[in-house]
C-alpha positions in Angstrom: -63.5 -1.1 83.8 -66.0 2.0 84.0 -66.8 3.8 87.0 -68.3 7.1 88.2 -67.3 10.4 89.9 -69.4 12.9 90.8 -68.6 16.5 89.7 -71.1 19.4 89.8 -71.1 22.1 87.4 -71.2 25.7 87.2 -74.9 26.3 85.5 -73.2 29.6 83.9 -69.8 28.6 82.8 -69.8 24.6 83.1 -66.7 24.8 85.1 -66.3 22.2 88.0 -67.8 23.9 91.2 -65.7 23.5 95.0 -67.3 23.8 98.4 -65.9 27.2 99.9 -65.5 26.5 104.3 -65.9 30.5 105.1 -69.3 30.9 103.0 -70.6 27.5 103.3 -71.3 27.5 100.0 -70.0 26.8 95.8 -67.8 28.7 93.7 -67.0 28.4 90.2 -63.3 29.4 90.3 -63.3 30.2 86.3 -66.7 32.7 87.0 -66.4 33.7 89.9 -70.2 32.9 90.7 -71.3 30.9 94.0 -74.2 29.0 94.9 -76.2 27.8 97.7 -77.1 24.1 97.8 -80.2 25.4 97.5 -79.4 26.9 94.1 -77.6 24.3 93.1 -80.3 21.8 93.8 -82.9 23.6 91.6 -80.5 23.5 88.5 -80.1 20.0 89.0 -83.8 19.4 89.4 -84.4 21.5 86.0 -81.9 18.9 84.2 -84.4 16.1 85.7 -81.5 14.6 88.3 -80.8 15.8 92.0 -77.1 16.6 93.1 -76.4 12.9 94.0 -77.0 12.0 90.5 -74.4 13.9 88.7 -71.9 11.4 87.5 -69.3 10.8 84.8 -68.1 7.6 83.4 -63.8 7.0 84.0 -61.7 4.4 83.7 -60.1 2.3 86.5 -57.3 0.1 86.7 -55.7 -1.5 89.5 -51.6 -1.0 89.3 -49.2 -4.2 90.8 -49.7 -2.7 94.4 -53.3 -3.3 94.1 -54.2 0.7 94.1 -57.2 1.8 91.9 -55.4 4.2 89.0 -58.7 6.6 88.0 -58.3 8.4 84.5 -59.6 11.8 84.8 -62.6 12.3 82.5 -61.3 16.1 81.7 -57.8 16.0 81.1 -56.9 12.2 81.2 -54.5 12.5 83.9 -54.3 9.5 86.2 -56.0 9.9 89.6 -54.5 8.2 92.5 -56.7 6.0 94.8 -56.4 2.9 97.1 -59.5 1.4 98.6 -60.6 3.5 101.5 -60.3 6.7 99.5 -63.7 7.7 98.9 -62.8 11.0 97.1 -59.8 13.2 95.7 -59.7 15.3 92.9 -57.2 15.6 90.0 -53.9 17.6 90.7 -53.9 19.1 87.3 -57.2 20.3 86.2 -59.1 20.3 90.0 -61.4 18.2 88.6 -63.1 16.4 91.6 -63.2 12.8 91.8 -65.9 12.2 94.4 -65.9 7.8 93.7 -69.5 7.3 93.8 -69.1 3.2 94.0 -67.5 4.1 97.7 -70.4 5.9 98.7 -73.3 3.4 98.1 -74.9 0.8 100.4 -73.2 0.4 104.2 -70.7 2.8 103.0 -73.0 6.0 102.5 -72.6 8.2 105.5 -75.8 9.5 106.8 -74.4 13.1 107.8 -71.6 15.5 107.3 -69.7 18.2 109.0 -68.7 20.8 106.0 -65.7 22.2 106.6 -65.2 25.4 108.6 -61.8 26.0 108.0 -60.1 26.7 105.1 -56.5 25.3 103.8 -55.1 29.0 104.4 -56.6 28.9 108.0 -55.2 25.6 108.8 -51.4 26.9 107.0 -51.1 30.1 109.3 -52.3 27.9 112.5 -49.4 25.4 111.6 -46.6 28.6 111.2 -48.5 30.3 114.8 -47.7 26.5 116.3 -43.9 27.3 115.5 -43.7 30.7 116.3 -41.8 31.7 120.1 -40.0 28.1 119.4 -36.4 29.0 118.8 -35.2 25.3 118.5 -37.6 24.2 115.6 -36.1 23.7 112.9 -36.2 26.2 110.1 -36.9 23.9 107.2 -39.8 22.1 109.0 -42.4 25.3 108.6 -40.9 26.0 104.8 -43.5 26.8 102.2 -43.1 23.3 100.5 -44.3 21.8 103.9 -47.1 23.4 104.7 -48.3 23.3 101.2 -48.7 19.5 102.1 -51.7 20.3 104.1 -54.9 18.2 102.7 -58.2 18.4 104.4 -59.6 15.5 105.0 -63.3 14.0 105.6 -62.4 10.9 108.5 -65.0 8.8 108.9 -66.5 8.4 112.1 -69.0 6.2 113.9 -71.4 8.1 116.6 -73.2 6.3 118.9 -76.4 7.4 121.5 -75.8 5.4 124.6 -77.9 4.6 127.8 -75.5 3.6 131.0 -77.4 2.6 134.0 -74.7 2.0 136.5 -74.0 0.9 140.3 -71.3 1.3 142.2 -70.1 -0.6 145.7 -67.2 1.3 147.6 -65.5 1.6 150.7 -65.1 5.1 152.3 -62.2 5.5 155.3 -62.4 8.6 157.2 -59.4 9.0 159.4 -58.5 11.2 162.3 -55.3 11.9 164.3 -54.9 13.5 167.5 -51.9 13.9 170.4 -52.5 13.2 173.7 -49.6 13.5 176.4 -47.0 11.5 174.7 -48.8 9.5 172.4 -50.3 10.1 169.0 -54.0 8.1 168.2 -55.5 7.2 165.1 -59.0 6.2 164.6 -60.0 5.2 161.2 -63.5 4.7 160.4 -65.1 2.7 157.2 -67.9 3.1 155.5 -70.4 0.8 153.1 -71.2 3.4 150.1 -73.9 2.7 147.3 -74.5 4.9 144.3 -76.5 4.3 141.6 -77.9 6.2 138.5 -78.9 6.4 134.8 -77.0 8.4 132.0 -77.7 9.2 128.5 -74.7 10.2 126.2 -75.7 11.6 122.8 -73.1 11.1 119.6 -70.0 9.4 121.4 -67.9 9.6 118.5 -65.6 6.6 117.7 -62.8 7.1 114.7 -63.8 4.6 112.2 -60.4 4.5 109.7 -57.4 2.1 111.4 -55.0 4.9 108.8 -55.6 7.5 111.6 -54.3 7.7 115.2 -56.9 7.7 117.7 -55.2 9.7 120.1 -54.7 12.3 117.3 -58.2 12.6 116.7 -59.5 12.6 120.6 -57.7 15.1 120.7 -59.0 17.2 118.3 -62.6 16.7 119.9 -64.8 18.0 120.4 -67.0 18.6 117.1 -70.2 20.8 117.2 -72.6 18.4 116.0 -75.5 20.7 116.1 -74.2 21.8 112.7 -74.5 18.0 110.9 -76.1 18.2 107.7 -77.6 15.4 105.5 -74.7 14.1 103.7 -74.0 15.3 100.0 -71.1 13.8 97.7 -71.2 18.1 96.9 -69.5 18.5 100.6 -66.9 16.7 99.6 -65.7 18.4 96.3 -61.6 20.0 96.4 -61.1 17.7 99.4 -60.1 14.0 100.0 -62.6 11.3 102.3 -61.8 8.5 103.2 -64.3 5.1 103.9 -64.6 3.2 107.0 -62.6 0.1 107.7 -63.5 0.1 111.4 -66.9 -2.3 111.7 -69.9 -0.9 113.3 -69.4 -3.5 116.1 -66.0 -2.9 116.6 -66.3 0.5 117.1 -69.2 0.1 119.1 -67.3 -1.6 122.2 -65.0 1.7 122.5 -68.2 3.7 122.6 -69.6 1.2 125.6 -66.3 1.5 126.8 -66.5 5.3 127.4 -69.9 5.7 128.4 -69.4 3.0 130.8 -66.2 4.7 132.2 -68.1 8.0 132.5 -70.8 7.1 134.6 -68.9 5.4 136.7 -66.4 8.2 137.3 -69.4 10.6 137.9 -71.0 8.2 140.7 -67.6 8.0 141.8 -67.5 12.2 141.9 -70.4 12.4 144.1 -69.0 10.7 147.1 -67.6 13.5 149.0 -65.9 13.5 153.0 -63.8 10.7 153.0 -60.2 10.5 153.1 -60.3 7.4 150.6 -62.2 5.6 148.8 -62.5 2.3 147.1 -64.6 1.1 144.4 -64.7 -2.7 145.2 -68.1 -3.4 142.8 -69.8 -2.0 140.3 -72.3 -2.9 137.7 -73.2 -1.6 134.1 -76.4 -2.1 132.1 -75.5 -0.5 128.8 -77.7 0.0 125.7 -76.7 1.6 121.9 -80.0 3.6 121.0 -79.1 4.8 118.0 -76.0 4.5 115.9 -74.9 6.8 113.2 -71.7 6.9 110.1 -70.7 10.2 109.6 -67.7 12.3 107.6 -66.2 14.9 110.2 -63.8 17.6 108.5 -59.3 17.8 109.2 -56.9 19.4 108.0 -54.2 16.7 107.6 -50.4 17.5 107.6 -47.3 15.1 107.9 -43.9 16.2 107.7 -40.5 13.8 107.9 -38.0 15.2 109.5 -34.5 12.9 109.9 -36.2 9.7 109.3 -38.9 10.4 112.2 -42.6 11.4 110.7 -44.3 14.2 112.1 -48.1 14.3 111.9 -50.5 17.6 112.4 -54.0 17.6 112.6 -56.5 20.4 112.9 -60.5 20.2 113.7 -61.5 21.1 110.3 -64.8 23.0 112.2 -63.7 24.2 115.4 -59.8 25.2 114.5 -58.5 22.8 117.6 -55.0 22.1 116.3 -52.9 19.3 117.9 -48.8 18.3 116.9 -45.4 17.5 117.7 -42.7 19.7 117.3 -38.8 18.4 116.5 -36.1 19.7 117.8 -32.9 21.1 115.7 -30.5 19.1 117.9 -27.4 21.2 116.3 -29.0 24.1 117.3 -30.3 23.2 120.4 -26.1 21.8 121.1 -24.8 25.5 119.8 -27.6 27.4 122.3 -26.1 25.2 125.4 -22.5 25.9 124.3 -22.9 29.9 124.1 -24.7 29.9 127.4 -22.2 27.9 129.0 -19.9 30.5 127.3 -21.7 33.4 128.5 -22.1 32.2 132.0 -18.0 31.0 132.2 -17.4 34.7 131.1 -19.6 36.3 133.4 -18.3 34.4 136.4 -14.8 35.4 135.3 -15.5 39.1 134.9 -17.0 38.9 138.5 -14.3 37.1 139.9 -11.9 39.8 138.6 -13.7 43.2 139.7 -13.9 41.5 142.9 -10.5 41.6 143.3 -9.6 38.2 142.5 -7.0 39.2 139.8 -5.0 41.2 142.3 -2.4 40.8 144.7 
């Protein structure tokens, strides 16, 4: 079966070209030269095809597990992909293998976030996580590991959102006061009423089921003034991965969130009661615009005594979120000398206080 990748070319050395985070731009790694998109873009146009266009036929195959098996067009090395894998690139030539057939139709994203941060960046924020941690285990920041770190372009779904919300509640203000031997309390309630409209631009929902959602809320939030018009070029010397998240599915956690904010901020503008209790409220939502966009991580899971650990790291923004193991042993050999210590030191008191003598 023929398919295509997309890999652009260096116009002075033909080499395969990889987006470079810190300039925002491409470098031929053979050459040395680097491009704007700009540049790039006027090449193209002189061969009589844009950058979207520049594709090369591979073969595919799908192995007993049902994962696509792409033959690299420059070396013939066999390319790794399963179904949401939009692109990779070959381990032993860096050719990149941008799938083009996962990029057409509903699938084509309609913006981009370029990454920020580079592979090194994300490396030394990973060993700066482990550093002032004497129970982490030596082995889990070794070179091997954090050579593991991919960045990745996650598919999200962002969503513009009108909320126009009511809220019903109960206020109690109560006060206490002594009189001679007895103690009053007079509570008084209140009928309160808010109401008021909302508009939440780019609520971003996580559209791949392969990544945690807590993971990546946590990571939030991206600077979306720095979207560009998606470009299979973005993605070259990085993996992305399609959505398998419907629109519609994603859409309900959007309505979800921009419902629970309004109603949280109504709720924040009731102010001098002791309690209060929502006991109605009432949302008229409405999507106004809805977008399927590739935001950049850096990606890292590490097992450690059966029990995976996984890293991410805003790929834009640096925001780095993790868990940590814990040498157990040497946690077990810290507790033991401190008991030690502390045995030894009670002892030594006990004796220059006179304890040992008669």
């Amino acid at each position: 079966m023929k398919n295509a990748t997309l890999d652009h070319k260096c116009p002075n050395c033909d080499a395969i070209l990889k987006f470079q985070p810190h300039g925002q731009n491409w470098q031929c790694e053979y050459c040395r030269s680097v491009f704007t998109r700009e540049e790039i873009e006027a090449v193209e146009a002189k061969k009589g095809h844009t950058i979207n266009e520049e594709t090369k036929p591979v073969e595919v195959e799908k192995n007993e597990e049902g994962i696509d098996i792409y033959t690299c067009p420059n070396c013939g090395a066999e390319i790794v992909a399963d179904e949401e894998t939009s692109a990779t690139f070959c381990v032993y030539c860096g050719s990149t293998a941008i799938l083009k057939n996962r990029l057409v139709g509903e699938f084509n994203p309609s913006k981009v976030i370029p990454f920020h941060k580079t592979k090194e960046d994300a490396q030394e924020a990973f060993i700066k996580v482990g550093k002032g941690k004497p129970f982490l285990p030596k082995s889990f920041t070794a070179k091997e590991n954090i050579a593991k770190m991919k960045g990745v372009y996650i598919p999200f779904w962002l969503y513009d959102i009108e909320v126009s919300s009511s809220i019903t509640a109960e206020g109690k203000k109560i006060r206490t006061w002594r009189s001679g031997d007895y103690q009053y309390t007079k509570t008084d309630t209140y009928d309160i009423y808010r109401d008021g409209n909302m508009q939440f631009e780019k609520i971003p929902v996580d559209g791949s089921t392969r990544f945690y959602d807590e993971l990546m809320n946590s990571i939030e939030p991206f600077d979306y003034q720095e979207l560009q018009t998606f470009s299979p070029s973005y993605l070259s010397g990085f993996y992305a991965e399609k959505y398998d998240v419907e629109s519609s599915v994603a859409e309900k956690d959007a309505r979800e969130r921009a419902e629970n904010s309004t109603v949280d901020t109504l709720r924040e503008s009731i102010h001098g009661f002791q309690s209060v209790d929502i006991e109605k409220k009432e949302n008229q939502v409405s999507v106004t615009k809805q977008e399927y966009v590739l935001l950049p991580v850096w990606m890292l899971n590490i097992e450690y005594h059966g029990k995976r650990y996984m890293f991410a790291m805003n790929g834009q923004t640096g925001e780095m979120i993790g868990d940590l193991p814990i040498d157990k042993k040497k946690a077990a050999l810290t507790a033991i000398l401190l008991f030690v210590g502390i045995f030894l030191g009670l002892c030594l008191l006990w004796f220059f206080m006179g304890g040992g003598g008669r």
